[in-house]
RODO-2510 file (C-alpha; in nm, 4 decimals, decimal comma):
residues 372
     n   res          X          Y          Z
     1     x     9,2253    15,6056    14,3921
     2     x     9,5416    15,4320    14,2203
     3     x     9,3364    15,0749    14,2748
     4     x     8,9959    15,1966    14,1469
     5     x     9,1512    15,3930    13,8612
     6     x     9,3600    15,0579    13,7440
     7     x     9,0217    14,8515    13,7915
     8     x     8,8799    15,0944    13,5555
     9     x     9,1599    15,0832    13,2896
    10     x     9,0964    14,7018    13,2668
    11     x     8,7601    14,6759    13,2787
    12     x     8,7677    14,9685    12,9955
    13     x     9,0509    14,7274    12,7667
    14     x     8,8102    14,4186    12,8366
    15     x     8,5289    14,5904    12,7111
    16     x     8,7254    14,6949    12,4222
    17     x     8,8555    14,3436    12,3846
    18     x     8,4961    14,1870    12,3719
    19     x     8,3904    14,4466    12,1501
    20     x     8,6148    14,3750    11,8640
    21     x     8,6438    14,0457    11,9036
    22     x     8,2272    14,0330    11,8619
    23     x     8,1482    14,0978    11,5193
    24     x     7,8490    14,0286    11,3547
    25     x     7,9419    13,7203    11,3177
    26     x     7,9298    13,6300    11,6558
    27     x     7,6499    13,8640    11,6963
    28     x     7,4085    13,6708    11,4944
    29     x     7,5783    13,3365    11,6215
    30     x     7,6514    13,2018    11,3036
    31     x     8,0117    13,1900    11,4036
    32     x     7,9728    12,9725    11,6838
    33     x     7,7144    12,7459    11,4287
    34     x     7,9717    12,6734    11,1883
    35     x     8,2894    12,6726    11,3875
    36     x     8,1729    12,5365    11,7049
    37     x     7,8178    12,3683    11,7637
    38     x     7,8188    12,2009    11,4183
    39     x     8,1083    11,9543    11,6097
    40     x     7,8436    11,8855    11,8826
    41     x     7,9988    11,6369    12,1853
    42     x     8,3400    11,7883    12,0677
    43     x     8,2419    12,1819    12,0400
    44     x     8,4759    12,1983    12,3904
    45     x     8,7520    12,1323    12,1998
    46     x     8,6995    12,3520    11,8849
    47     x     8,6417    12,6619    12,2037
    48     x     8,9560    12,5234    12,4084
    49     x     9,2137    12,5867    12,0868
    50     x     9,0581    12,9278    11,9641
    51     x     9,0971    13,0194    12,3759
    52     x     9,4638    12,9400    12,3586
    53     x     9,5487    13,1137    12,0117
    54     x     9,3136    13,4532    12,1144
    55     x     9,5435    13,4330    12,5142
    56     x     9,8763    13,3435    12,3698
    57     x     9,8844    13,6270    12,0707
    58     x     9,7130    13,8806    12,2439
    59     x     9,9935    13,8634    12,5185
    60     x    10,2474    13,8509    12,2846
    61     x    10,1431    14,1564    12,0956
    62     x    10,0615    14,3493    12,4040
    63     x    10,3903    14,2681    12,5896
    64     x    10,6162    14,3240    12,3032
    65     x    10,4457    14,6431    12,2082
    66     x    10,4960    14,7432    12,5335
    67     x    10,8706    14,6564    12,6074
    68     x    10,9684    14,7952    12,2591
    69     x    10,7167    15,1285    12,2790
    70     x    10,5940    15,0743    11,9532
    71     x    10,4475    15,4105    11,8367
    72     x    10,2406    15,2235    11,5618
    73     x    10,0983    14,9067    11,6282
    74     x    10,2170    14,7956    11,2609
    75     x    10,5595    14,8378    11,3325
    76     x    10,4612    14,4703    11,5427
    77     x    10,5266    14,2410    11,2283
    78     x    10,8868    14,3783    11,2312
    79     x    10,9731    14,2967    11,4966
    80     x    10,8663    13,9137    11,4424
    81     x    10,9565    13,8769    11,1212
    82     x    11,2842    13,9977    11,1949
    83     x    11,4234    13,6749    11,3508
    84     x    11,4741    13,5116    10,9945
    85     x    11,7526    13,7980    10,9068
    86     x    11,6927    14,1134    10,8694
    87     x    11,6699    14,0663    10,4405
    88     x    11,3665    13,8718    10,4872
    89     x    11,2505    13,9898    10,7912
    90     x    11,1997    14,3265    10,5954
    91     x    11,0503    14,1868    10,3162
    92     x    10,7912    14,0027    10,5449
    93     x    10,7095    14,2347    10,7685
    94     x    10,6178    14,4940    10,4868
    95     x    10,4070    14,2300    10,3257
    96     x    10,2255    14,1548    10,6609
    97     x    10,1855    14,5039    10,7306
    98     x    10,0449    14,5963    10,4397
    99     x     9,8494    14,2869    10,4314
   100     x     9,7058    14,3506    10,7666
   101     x     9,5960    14,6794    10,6904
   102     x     9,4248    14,5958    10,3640
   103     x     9,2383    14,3615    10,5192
   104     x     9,1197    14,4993    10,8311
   105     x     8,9667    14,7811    10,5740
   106     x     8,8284    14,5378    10,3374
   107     x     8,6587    14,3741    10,6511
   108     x     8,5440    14,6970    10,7336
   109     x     8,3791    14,7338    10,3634
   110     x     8,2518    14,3855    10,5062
   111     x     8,0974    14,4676    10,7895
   112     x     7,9450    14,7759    10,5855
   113     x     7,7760    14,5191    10,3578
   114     x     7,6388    14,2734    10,6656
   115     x     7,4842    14,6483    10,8449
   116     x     7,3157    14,7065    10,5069
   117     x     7,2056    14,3223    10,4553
   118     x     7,0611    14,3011    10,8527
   119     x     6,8950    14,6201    10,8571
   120     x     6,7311    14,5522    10,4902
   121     x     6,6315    14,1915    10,6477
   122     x     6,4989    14,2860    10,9519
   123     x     6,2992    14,6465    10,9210
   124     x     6,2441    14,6758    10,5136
   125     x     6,4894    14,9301    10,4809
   126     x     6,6232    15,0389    10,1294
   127     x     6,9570    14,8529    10,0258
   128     x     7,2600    15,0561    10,1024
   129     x     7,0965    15,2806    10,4101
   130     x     7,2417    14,9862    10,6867
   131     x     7,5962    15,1169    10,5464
   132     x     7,5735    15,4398    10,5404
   133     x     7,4493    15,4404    10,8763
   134     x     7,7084    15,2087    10,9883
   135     x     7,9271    15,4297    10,8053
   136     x     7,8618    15,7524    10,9475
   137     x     7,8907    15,5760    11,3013
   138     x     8,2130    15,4483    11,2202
   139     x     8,3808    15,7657    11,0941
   140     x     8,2428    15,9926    11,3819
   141     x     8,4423    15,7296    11,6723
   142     x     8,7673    15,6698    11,4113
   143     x     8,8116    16,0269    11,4211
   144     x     8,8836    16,0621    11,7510
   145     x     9,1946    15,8353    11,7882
   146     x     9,2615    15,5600    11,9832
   147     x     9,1540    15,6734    12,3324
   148     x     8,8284    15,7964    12,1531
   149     x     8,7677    15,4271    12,0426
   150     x     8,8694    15,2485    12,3550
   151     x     8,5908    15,4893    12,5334
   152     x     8,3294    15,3961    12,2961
   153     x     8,4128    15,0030    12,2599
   154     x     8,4625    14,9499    12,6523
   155     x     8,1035    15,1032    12,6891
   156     x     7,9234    14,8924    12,3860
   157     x     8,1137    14,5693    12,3998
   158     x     7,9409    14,4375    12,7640
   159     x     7,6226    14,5580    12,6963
   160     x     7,6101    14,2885    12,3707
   161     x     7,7661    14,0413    12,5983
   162     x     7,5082    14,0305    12,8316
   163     x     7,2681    14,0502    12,5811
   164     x     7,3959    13,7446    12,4001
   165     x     7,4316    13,5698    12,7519
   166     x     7,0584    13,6335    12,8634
   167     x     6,9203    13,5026    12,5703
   168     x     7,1662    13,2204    12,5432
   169     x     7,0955    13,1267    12,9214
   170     x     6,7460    13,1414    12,8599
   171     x     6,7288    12,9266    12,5524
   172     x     6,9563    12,6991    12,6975
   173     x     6,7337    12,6341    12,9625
   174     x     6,4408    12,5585    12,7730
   175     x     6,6153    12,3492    12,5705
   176     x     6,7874    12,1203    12,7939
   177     x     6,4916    11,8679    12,7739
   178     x     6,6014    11,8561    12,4002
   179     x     6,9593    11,8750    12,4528
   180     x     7,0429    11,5000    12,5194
   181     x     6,8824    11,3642    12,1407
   182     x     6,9576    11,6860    11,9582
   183     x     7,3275    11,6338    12,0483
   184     x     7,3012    11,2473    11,9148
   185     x     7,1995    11,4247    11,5757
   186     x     7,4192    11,6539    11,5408
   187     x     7,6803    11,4183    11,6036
   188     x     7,5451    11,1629    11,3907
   189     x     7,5372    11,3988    11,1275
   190     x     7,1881    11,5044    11,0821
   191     x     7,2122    11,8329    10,9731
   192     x     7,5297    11,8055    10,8225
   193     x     7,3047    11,9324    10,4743
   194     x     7,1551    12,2800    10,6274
   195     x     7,4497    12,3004    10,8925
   196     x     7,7576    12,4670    10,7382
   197     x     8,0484    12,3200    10,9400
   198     x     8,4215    12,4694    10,9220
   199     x     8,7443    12,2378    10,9254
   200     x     8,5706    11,9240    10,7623
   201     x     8,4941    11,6991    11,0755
   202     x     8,8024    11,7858    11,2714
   203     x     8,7559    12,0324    11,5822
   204     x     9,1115    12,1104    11,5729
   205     x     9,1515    12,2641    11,2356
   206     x     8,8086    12,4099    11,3362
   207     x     8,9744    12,5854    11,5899
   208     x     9,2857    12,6972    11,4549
   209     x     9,1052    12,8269    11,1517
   210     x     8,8935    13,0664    11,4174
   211     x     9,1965    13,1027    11,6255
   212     x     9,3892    13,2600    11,2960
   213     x     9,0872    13,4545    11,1703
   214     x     9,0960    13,7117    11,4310
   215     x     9,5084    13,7250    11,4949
   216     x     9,5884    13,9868    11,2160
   217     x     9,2869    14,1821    11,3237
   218     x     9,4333    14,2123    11,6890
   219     x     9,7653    14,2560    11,6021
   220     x     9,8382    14,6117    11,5436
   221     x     9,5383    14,6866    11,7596
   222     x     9,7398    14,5129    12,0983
   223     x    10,0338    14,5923    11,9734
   224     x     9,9431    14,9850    12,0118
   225     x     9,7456    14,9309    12,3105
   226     x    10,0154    14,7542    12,5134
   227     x    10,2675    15,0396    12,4052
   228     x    10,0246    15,3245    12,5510
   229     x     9,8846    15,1838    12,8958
   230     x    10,0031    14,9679    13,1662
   231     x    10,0963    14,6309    13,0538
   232     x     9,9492    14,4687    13,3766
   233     x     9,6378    14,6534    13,2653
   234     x     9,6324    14,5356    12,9441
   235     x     9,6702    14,1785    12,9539
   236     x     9,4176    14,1399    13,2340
   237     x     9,1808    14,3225    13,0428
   238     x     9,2484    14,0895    12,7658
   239     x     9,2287    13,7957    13,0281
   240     x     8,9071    13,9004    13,1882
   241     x     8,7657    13,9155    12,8135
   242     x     8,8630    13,5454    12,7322
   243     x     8,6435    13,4665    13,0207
   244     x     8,3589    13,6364    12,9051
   245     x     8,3975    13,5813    12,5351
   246     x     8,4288    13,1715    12,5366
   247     x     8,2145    13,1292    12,8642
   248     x     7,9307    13,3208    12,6561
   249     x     8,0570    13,0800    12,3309
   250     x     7,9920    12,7945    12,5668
   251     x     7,6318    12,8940    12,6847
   252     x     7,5611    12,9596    12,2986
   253     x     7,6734    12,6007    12,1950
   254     x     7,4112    12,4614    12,4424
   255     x     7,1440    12,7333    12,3496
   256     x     7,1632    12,6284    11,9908
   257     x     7,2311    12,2598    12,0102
   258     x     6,8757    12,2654    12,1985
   259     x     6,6943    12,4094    11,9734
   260     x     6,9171    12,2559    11,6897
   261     x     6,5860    12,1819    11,4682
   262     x     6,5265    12,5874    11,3997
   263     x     6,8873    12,6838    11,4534
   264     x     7,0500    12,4661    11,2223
   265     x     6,9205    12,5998    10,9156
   266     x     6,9077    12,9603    11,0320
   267     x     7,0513    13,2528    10,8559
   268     x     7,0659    13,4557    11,1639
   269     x     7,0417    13,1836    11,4565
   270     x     7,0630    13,4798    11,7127
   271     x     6,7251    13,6074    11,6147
   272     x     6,5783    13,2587    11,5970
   273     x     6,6550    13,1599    11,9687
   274     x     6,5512    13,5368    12,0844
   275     x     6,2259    13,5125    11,8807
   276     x     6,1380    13,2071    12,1297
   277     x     6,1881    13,4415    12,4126
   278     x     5,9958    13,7146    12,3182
   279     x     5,9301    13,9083    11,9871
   280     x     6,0269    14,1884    12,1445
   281     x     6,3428    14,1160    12,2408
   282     x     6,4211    13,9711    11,9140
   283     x     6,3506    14,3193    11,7127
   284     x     6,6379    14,4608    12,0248
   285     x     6,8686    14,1811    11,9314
   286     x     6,8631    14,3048    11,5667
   287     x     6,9977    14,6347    11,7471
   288     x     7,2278    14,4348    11,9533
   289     x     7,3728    14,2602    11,6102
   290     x     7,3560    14,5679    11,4510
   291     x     7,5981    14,7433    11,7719
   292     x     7,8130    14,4092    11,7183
   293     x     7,9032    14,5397    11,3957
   294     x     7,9572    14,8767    11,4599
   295     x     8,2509    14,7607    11,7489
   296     x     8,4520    14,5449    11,5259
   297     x     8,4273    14,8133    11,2214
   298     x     8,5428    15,0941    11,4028
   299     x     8,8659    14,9693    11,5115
   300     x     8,8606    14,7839    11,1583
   301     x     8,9022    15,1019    10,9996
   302     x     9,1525    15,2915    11,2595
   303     x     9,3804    15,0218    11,1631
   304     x     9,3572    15,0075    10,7802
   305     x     9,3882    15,3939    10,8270
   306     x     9,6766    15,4331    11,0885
   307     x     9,8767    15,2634    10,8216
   308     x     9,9343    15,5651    10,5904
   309     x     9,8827    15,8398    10,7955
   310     x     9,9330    15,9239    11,2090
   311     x     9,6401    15,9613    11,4582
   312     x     9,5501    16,3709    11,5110
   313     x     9,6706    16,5343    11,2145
   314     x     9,4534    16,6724    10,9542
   315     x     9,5599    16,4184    10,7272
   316     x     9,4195    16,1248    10,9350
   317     x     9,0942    16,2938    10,9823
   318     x     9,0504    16,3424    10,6168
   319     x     9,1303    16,0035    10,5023
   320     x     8,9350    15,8907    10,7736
   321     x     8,6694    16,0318    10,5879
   322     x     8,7129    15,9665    10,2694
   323     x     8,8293    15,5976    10,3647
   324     x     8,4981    15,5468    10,5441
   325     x     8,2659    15,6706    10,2014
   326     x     8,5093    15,5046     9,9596
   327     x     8,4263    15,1264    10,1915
   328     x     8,0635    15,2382    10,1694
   329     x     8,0207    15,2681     9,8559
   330     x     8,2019    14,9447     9,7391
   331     x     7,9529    14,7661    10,0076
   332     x     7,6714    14,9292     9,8368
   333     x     7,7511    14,7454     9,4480
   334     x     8,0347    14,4367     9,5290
   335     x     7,8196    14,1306     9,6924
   336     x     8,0072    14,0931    10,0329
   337     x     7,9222    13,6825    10,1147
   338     x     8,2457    13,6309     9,8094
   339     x     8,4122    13,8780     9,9917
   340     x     8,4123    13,6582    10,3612
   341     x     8,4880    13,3864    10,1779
   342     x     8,7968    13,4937     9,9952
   343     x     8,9493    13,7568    10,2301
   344     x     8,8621    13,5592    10,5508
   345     x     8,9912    13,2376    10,4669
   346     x     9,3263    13,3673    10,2881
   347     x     9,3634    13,5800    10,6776
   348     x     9,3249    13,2170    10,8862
   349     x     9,6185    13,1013    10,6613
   350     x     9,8488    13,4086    10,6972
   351     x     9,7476    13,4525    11,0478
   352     x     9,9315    13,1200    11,0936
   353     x    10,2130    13,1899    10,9280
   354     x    10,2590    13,4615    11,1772
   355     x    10,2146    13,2987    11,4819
   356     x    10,5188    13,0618    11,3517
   357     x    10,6971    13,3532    11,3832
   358     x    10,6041    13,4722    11,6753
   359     x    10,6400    13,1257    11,8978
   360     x    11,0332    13,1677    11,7585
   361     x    11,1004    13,5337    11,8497
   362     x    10,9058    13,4764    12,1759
   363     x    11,1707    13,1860    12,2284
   364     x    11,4428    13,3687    12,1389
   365     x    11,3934    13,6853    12,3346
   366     x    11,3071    13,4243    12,6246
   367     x    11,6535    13,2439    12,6190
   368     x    11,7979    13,5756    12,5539
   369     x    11,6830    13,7404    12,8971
   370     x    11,8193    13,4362    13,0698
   371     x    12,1080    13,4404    12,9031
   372     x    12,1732    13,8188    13,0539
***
C-alpha cells in the first residue's frame, strides 16, 4: 500500500507539474514556434537550457521549502535573498514577493483575456463569455486550497499532454518527407518575416528567456508543495514531468518544422497541424487549449491570492472571489497581447535575477552542511 500510495503522490505532483507549466501558450504551440522551432537545426539547444533552468529551480524551491517547512510558499524569496545581509535581503525579498504575486494575478487576468480571444475565434462566441467561463472555472478549484488544486491539475494536465503528443506524433510523421528542406529554410531564414523568433538568432538567450519566464510562476507554488508532501515525492514528480514536458516540446519542433509552410505564419499553430488530422479533432483541440488555460490560471490565482490572506478562512474564499471577477473584468476592456509583452518579458529578467541568488544560497548552505 505504502509503494502504490507514493506512486500515486508523484504521478498526482507530475500531473500538476505539466499542468501549470502548459499554458495556452504551449497549448496552441506558439511557444515552442517562437522560442524553439524558429532556431530550426539548433531548437535542441534552445529545449536543453529551458530543461536545466525548469530541473535546477524546481529542486531548489521544493527542497528548501521542505527543509525549512515553509508555511507559505512566498516566504521562499526570503530565504534567498537573505544571503546578501539581512538589510537587503529584506528589502528584496519583499519586492520579489510582492512582485511574484502581482504577476502571477496579472497573468491570470492574461490567461482570462486568451480564454475569451480562443473561444471568440474558434465557436463565434460574444467577446468577454471565454473569461467569464474561464473565470467561474477558476474560482470554483482556487477555493478549495491547495490539495483541491493539486486534485484537479494532476487529473487535467496528462490528458492535454497526450493530446498534444498524438497530434504532434502524427503530424510529425507526415511531415518527415518535408522535414529535410523545410529545416534548410528555416535555417536559412525563410520565414524569418511571418516567424516571430525570441532571443534574436541566439538559442541560448532563447532559452534562458523561457527558462526565466516560468521561474517566478513556480516558485511559491514548489516552494509550498515541497513543505506539505514528501520531498522524494515531489521532486520525482517534478522529474517525471521534465520528461514529458520537453520530450512532447521535441515531437512538436519536428511536427511544425514539417509542415513549416502553414505553421509558420499561424496564429494558433496547434489547430493548424490538428486540422490536417482531422476536423474533428481540431474543434477538441480548441477544448484541449482551452483546458491548457484553465491549469495554469488556477494555480495563477491561488498564488496572487495566498499572498494577502491564508488558505481556508473566510477571508481567502472571499477574495478569492472577488479577485477572480475583478481579473475578469479588466480582461474584458484592457487588450491583453500589451499585457504578455510587458509583464512577461520584465518576469524573464527578474526571474534571473533570482536564480543568481539562489545558485549562491544553494552554495552556501552546501559548504555549510559539510562544514558540520
Amino acid at each position: 500500500m505504502n509503494s502504490k500510495s507514493n506512486l500515486l503522490s508523484i504521478l498526482t505532483l507530475c500531473g500538476a507539474c505539466i499542468s501549470f507549466y502548459i499554458g495556452a501558450g504551449f497549448a496552441t504551440m506558439q511557444e515552442v514556434v517562437q522560442y524553439e522551432a524558429s532556431y530550426g537545426s539548433l531548437f535542441p539547444i534552445v529545449i536543453f537550457v529551458v530543461a536545466v533552468i525548469y530541473v535546477y529551480t524546481n529542486l531548489s524551491f521544493a527542497t528548501n521549502g521542505n527543509r525549512l517547512n515553509l508555511s507559505r510558499g512566498g516566504d521562499i524569496f526570503g530565504t534567498y535573498c537573505g544571503v546578501f545581509g539581512k538589510k537587503f535581503g529584506k528589502i528584496a525579498s519583499v519586492f520579489f514577493d510582492y512582485f511574484s504575486a502581482i504577476f502571477c494575478y496579472m497573468s491570470f487576468v492574461v490567461m482570462c483575456g486568451g480564454a475569451s480571444s480562443t473561444m471568440t475565434q474558434q465557436w463565434g462566441l460574444p467577446v468577454g463569455i471565454g473569461a467569464v467561463i474561464l473565470t467561474i472555472a477558476v474560482i470554483c478549484t482556487v477555493v478549495f486550497g491547495l490539495d483541491g488544486i493539486l486534485n484537479a491539475l494532476s487529473k487535467i494536465g496528462p490528458v492535454i499532454i497526450i493530446m498534444i503528443l498524438l497530434v504532434s506524433i502524427v503530424t510529425a510523421i507526415s511531415g518527415a518527407p518535408n522535414y529535410a528542406q523545410n529545416l534548410a529554410a528555416v535555417d536559412a531564414g525563410t520565414y524569418s518575416d511571418v516567424m516571430q523568433q525570441v532571443g534574436n538568432g541566439n538559442p541560448f538567450a532563447s532559452g534562458a528567456s523561457y527558462g526565466g519566464f516560468v521561474i517566478l510562476w513556480f516558485a511559491a507554488f514548489l516552494a509550498e508543495i515541497g513543505a506539505k508532501n514528501k520531498l522524494k515525492n515531489v521532486n520525482l514528480g517534478m522529474l517525471l514531468s521534465t520528461i514529458f514536458i520537453f520530450g512532447a516540446a521535441s515531437i512538436c519542433c519536428l511536427a511544425l518544422i514539417g509542415h513549416i509552410d502553414t505553421t509558420a505564419a499561424a496564429d494558433i499553430p496547434a489547430l493548424v497541424l490538428a486540422g490536417q488530422v482531422s476536423p474533428v479533432l481540431a474543434q477538441l483541440f480548441a477544448i484541449i487549449i482551452c483546458a491548457g488555460i484553465y491549469t495554469s490560471a488556477v494555480p495563477l490565482l491561488w498564488t496572487g491570492i495566498r499572498k494577502i490572506s491564508k488558505e481556508g478562512t473566510s477571508k481567502y474564499k472571499i477574495i478569492t472571489i472577488i479577485g477572480g471577477i475583478l481579473g475578469c473584468i479588466i480582461a474584458c476592456f484592457v487588450p491583453y497581447k500589451g499585457l504578455i509583452n510587458v509583464l512577461y518579458g520584465l518576469n524573464g529578467y527578474l526571474g534571473f535575477i533570482l536564480v543568481f541568488f539562489m545558485i549562491i544560497y544553494d552554495i552556501k548552505t552546501k559548504m555549510s552542511k559539510k562544514a558540520n
